[in-house]
C-alpha positions in Angstrom: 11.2 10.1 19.6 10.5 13.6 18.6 9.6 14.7 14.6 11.2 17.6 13.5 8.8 19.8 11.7 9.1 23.1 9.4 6.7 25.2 8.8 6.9 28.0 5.9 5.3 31.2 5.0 5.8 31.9 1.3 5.1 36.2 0.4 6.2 38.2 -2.7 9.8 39.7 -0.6 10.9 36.3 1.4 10.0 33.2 3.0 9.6 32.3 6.5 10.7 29.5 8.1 9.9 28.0 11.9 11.7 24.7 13.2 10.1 23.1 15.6 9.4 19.5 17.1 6.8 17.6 18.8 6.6 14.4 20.3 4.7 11.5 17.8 1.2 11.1 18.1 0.9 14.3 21.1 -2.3 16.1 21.1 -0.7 19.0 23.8 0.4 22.0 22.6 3.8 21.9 21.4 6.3 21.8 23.7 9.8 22.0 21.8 12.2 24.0 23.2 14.0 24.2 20.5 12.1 26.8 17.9 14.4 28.5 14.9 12.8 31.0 12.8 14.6 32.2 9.5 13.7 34.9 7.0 14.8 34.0 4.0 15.0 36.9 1.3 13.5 36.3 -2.2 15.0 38.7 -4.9 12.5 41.1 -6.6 10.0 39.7 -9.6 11.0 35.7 -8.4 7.1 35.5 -6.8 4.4 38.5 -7.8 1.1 38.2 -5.5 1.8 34.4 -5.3 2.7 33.5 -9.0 6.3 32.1 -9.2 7.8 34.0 -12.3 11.2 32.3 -12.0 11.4 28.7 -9.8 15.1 28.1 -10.4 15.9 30.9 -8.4 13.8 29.8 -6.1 14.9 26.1 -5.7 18.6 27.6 -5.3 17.9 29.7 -2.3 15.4 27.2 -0.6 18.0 24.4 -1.9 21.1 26.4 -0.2 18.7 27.2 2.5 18.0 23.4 3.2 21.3 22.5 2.9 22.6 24.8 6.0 20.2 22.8 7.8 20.1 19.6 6.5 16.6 19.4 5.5 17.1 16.7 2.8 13.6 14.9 2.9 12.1 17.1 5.8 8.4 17.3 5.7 6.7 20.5 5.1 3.9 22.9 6.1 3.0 25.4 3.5 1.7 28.6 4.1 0.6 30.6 0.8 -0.9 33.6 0.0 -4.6 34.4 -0.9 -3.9 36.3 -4.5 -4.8 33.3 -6.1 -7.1 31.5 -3.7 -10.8 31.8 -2.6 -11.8 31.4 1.1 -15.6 32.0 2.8 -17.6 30.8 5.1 -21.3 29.1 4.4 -24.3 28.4 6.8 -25.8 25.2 5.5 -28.5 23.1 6.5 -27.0 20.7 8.6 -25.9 17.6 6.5 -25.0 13.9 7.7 -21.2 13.0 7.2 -21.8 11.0 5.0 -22.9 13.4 2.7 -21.4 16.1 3.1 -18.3 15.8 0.7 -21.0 15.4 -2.7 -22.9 18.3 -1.0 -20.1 20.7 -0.8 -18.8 19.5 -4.2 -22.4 20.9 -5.5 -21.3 23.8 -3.5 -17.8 24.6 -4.6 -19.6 23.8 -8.5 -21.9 27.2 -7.8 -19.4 29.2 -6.2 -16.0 28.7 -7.7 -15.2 30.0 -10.8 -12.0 27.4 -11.2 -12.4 24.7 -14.0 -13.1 21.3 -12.5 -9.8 20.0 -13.8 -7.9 22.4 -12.1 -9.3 22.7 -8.8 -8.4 22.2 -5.1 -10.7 22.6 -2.6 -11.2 21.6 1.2 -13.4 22.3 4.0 -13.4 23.3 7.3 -16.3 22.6 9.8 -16.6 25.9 11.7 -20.0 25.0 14.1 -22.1 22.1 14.0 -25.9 21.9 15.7 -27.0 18.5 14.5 -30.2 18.5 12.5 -30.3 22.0 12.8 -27.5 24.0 10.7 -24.0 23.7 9.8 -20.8 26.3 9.2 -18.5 25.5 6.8 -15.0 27.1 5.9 -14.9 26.5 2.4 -10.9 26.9 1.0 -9.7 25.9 -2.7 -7.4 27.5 -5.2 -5.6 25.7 -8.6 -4.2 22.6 -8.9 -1.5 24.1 -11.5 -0.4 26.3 -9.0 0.0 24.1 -5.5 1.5 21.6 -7.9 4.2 24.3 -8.9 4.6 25.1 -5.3 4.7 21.2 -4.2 7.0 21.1 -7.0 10.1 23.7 -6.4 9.9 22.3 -2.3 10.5 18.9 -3.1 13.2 19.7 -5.9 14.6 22.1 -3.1 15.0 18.9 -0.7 11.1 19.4 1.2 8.2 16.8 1.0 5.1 18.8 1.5 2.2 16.9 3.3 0.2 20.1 3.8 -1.1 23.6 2.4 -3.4 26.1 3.9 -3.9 30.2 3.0 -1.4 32.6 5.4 -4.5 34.5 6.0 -6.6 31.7 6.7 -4.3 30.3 9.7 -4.3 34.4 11.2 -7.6 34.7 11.5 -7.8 31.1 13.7 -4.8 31.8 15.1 -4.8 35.7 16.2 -8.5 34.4 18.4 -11.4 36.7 16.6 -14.8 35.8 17.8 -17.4 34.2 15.8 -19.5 37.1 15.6 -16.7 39.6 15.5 -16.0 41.9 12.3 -12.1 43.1 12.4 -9.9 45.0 10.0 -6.3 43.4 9.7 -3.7 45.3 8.4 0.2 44.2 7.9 3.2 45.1 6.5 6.1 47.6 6.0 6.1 51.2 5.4 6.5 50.3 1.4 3.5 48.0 0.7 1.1 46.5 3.1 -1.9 44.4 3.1 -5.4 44.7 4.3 -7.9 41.6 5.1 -11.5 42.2 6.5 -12.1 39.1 9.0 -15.7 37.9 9.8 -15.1 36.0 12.7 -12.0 33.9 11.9 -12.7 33.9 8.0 -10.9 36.4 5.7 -13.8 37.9 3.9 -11.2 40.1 1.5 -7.9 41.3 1.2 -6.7 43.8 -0.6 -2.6 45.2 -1.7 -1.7 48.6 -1.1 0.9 49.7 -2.9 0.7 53.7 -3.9 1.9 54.6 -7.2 4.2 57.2 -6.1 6.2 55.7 -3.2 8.3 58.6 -1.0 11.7 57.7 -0.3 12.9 55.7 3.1 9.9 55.1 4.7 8.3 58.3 4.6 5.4 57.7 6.9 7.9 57.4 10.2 9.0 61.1 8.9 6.7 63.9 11.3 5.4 67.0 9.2 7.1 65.8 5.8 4.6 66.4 2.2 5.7 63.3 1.2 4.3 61.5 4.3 1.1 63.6 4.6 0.5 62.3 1.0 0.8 59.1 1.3 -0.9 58.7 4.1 -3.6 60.3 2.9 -3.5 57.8 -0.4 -3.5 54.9 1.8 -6.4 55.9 4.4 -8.7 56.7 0.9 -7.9 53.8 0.0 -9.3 51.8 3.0 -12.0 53.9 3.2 -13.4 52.9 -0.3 -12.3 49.1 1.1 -14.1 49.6 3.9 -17.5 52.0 2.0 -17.7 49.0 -0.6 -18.5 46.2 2.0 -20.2 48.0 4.1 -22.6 48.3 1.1 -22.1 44.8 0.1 -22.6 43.1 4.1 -25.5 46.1 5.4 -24.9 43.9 9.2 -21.4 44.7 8.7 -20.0 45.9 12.5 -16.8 46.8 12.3 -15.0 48.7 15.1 -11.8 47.1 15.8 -8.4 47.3 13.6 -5.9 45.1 14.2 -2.2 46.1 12.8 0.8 44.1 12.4 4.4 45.0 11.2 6.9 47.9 11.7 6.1 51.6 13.0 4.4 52.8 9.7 1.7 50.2 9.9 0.9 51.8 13.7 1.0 55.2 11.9 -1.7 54.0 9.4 -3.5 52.2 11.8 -3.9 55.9 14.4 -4.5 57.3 10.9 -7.8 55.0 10.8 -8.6 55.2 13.7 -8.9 59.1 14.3 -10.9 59.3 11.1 -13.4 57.4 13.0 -13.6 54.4 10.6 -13.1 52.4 13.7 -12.9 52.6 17.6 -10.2 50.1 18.4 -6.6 49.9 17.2 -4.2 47.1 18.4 -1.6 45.4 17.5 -1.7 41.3 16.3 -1.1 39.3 19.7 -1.0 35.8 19.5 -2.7 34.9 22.9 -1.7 30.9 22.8 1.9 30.6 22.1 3.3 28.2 24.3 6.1 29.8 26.6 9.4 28.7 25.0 7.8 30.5 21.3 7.3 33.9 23.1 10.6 34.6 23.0 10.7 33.8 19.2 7.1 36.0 18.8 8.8 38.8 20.8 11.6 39.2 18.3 10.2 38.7 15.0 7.0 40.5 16.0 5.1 41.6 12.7 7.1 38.5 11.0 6.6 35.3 12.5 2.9 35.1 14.0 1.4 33.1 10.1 4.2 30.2 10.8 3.9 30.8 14.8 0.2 30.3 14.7 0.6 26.6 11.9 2.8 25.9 13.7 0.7 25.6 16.9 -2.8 24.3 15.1 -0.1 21.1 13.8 1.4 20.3 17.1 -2.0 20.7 18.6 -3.8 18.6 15.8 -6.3 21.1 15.5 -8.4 21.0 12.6 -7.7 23.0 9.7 -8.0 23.3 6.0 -5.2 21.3 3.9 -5.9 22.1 0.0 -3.4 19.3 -0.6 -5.3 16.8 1.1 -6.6 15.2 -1.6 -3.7 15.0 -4.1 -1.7 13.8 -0.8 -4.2 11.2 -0.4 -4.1 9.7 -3.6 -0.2 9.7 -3.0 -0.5 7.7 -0.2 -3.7 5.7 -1.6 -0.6 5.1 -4.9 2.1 4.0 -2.7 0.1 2.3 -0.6 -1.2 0.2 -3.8 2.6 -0.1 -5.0 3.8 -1.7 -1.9 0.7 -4.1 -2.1 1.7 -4.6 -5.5 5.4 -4.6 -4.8 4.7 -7.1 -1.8 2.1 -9.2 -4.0 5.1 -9.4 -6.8 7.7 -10.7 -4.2 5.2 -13.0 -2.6 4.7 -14.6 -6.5 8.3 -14.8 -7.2 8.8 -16.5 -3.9 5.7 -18.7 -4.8 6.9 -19.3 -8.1 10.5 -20.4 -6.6 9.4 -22.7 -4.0 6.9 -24.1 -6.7 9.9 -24.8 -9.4 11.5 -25.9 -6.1 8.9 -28.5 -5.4 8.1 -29.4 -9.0 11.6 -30.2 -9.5 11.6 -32.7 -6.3 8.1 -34.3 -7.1 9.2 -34.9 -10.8 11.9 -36.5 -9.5 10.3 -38.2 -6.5 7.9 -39.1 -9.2 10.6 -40.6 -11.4 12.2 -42.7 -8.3 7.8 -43.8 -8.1 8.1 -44.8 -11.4 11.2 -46.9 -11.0 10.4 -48.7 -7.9 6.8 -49.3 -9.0 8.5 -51.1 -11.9 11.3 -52.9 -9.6 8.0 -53.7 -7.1 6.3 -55.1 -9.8 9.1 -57.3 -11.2 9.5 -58.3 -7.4 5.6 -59.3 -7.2 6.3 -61.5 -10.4 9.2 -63.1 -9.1 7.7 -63.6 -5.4 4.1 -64.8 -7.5 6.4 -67.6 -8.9 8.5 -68.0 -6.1 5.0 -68.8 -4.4 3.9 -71.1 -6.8 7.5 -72.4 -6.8 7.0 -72.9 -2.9 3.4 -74.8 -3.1 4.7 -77.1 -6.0 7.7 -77.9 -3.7 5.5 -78.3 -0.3 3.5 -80.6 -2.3 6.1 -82.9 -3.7 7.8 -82.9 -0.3 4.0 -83.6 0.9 4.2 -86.4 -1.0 7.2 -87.9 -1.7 7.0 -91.1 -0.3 3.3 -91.6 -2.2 4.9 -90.8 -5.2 8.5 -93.1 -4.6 5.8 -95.9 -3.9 3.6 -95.4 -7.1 6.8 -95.0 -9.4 8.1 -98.3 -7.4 5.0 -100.3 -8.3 5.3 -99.2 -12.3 8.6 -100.5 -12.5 7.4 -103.5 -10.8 4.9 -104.2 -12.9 7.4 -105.3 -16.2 8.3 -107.9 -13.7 4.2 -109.4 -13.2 4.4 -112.5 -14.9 3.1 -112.0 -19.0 3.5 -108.9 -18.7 5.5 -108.5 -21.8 6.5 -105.3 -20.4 10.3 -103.7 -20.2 10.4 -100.3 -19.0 13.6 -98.5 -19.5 12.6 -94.5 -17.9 10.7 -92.8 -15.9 10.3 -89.3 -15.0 8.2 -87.5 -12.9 8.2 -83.4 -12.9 5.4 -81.0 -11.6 2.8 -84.5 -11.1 3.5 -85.4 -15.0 4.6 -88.2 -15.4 6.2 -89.4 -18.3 7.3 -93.5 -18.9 9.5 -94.9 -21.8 9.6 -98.5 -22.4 9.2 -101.5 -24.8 6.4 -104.3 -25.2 6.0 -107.5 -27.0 2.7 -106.4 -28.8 0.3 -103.3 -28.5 -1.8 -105.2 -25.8 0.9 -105.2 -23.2 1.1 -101.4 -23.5 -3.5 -101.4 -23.2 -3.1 -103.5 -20.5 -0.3 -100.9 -18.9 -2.3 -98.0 -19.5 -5.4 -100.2 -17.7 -3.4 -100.6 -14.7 -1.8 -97.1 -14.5 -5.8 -95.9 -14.4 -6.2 -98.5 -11.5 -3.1 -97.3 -9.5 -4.7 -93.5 -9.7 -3.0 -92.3 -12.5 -5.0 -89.7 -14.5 -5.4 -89.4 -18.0 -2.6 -91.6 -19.3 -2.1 -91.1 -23.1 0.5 -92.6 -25.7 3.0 -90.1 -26.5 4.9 -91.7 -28.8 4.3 -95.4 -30.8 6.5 -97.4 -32.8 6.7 -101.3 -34.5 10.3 -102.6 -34.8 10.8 -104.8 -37.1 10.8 -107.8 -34.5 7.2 -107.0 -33.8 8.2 -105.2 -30.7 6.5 -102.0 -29.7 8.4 -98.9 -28.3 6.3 -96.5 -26.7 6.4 -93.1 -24.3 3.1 -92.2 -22.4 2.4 -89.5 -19.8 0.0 -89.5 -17.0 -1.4 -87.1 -14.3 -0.7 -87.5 -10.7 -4.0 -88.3 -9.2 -5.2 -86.6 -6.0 -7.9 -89.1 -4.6 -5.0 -91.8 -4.5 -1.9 -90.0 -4.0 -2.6 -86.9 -1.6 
């Protein structure tokens, strides 16, 4: 599945737009055949050398813009320009990767004049010799102002993931050689712009805008004052460009000028060259375009070759500076902590639910516990006594017949001759025994107790005693079963 991409070029008269796509996670070159490129117009005083003096204007022509194509949520590449930026190249000693972020931070502390709290910076490794030396491309510009810029996009409908200087991605794009000193001129025949290049690396760029601009485009008008003097006003004005570096940068070579835009930017550019500033003049080619661009490059010639050019270090995944790197990190580093925290939240409310959940079923599983522990123990009482019930009952059973036999030989013994003895009950529960009777004086009953201890009887003991009045005795004794005799 292809993305769609756009790319935009944001100047001072309009913005550019390319619409491309690429297939995910291709390192190729891009190979869309579908590529739309817009101009958009921007009314005068809206942007002023990359300031944004009204943004509501703005977000309503990029808003209407987005809505033709229905951009809504489309992410972004911006290109900006270098009014309010800063861009050069250092030779370091080389530097371990590790290190290198606090050692360019030292850097960007000695070179850029931006407070700390409003500064964006990246870097762009340029040449490498390990242990040896290292070339940077240093890039960084305000926070205040990419924020504005991030801003009015993604009120507009646009989710910027990316930011890098228009000039920046010319001079990588547009193939200068390292060691190669070029003058780039571009525009119209009513302003233009000038950028000395040192290799790749826009050392400076300058506006030229004449205080006394002739009327439709005077410098495509042969012979006329007008033209002659503007002319004139611009080439000065490149020469003192050109006088001042050459006395900043003494191994300053320059002999090639590169022009880009409409016929009054070649005009300027002969204008150079015959003044023998340089020896070369020709127009901006980009040399890497893949085949279904040209046709886009062909036609918007002067226009197109900034978003042509990001367009093609993107698809490519080249490296490149991105000033909103870092604030894009920490977006991603923020939602990726929010869905951690969002996913962390939903994990504990499901936690919490299946714990009520289970807490609710072991309270009452704990409950139905507590009830059956109590039924079980009443259960262990009854079958304790239902036990003991069972071993009192196997032992009368046992010894039924022992028992019949001793009971049998107490009631015979009233009937032993002097015995003196009438017994009128006898019971016998749980091996008590317990005997009721009369007797004709108190030895009768001594002489019963002496022969229940002789039978096997155990402890035998008077329960009850009483005289009558006829001298009779009525008495109740009990006595233990006894195990020698009767098991």
């Amino acid at each position: 599945m292809r993305k769609s991409l756009v790319v935009f070029e944001l100047t001072d008269e309009e913005i550019r737009a390319l619409w491309f796509s690429v297939p995910p996670f291709s390192k190729h070159s891009p190979c869309s055949t579908q590529v739309k490129f817009d101009r958009i117009p921007i009314p005068a005083g809206v942007v002023e050398q990359g300031n944004v003096r009204d943004e509501n204007v703005l977000i309503d022509i990029l808003a209407r813009y987005g809505t033709e194509r229905s951009s809504e949520g489309q992410k972004a590449y911006l290109a900006i320009p270098l009014h309010q930026g800063f861009i050069r190249s250092y030779t370091l000693p080389w530097i371990p990767k590790r290190d290198r972020k606090s050692a360019i931070s030292l850097l960007v502390d000695e070179e850029i004049s931006i407070a700390r709290s409003d500064l964006l910076f990246d870097y762009l490794v340029l040449a490498e010799e390990k242990h040896v030396g290292l070339k940077i491309l240093l890039g960084a510009t305000r926070h205040s102002l990419l924020d504005r810029y991030v801003y009015i996009f993604g009120r507009a409908g646009y989710k910027v993931t990316s930011v890098d200087f228009a000039f920046s991605i010319l001079g990588q794009s547009l193939g200068f050689e390292p060691n190669e000193d070029v003058l780039y001129l571009q525009g119209k025949s009513e302003s233009f712009q000038m950028a000395l290049f040192r290799g790749s690396v826009p050392e400076s760029v300058r506006s030229l805008q004449p205080a006394q601009r002739p009327l439709s485009h005077p410098l495509t008008v042969a012979n006329g004052e007008s033209a002659n003097k503007w002319t004139d006003e611009l080439e000065n004005e490149i020469r003192r460009f050109l006088l001042y570096h050459r006395t900043q940068h003494p191994d300053l070579n320059l002999k090639r000028l590169v022009w880009n835009g409409d016929s009054g930017a070649e005009l300027l550019a002969q204008g150079i060259l015959k003044s023998n500033q340089v020896s070369v003049v020709e127009q901006a080619r980009l040399g890497n375009a893949p085949d279904f661009w040209r046709k886009v490059l062909e036609e918007n010639l002067g226009w197109c070759e900034v978003v042509l050019g990001y367009g093609i270090q993107i698809s490519a995944h080249r490296p490149r500076l991105d000033l909103w790197r870092h604030p894009n990190m920490a977006q991603m580093v923020k939602r990726k902590y929010q869905r951690i925290v969002l996913f962390l939240c939903a994990l504990f409310m499901i936690g919490t639910i299946i714990w009520v959940s289970l807490y609710k079923i072991t309270m009452s599983l704990q409950q139905e516990v507590q009830q059956l522990s109590s039924q079980g123990a009443k259960f262990e009482v009854q079958a304790k006594h239902q036990e003991e019930l069972e071993k009192a009952w196997n032992k009368v059973k046992l010894h039924t017949e022992k028992i019949g036999d001793g009971i049998a030989q107490i009631q015979a013994i009233q009937a032993m001759p002097g015995a003196g003895l009438k017994i009128e009950k006898v019971i016998y529960k749980q091996g008590i025994m317990s005997l009721s009777g009369s007797a004709k004086d108190s030895g009768s009953v001594q002489t019963l107790i002496r022969t229940l201890r002789t039978m096997g009887w155990e402890q035998p003991a008077l329960s009850s005693y009483k005289l009558t009045s006829l001298n009779n005795v009525e008495f109740t004794l009990s006595a233990k079963r006894g195990r020698m005799r009767m098991e």
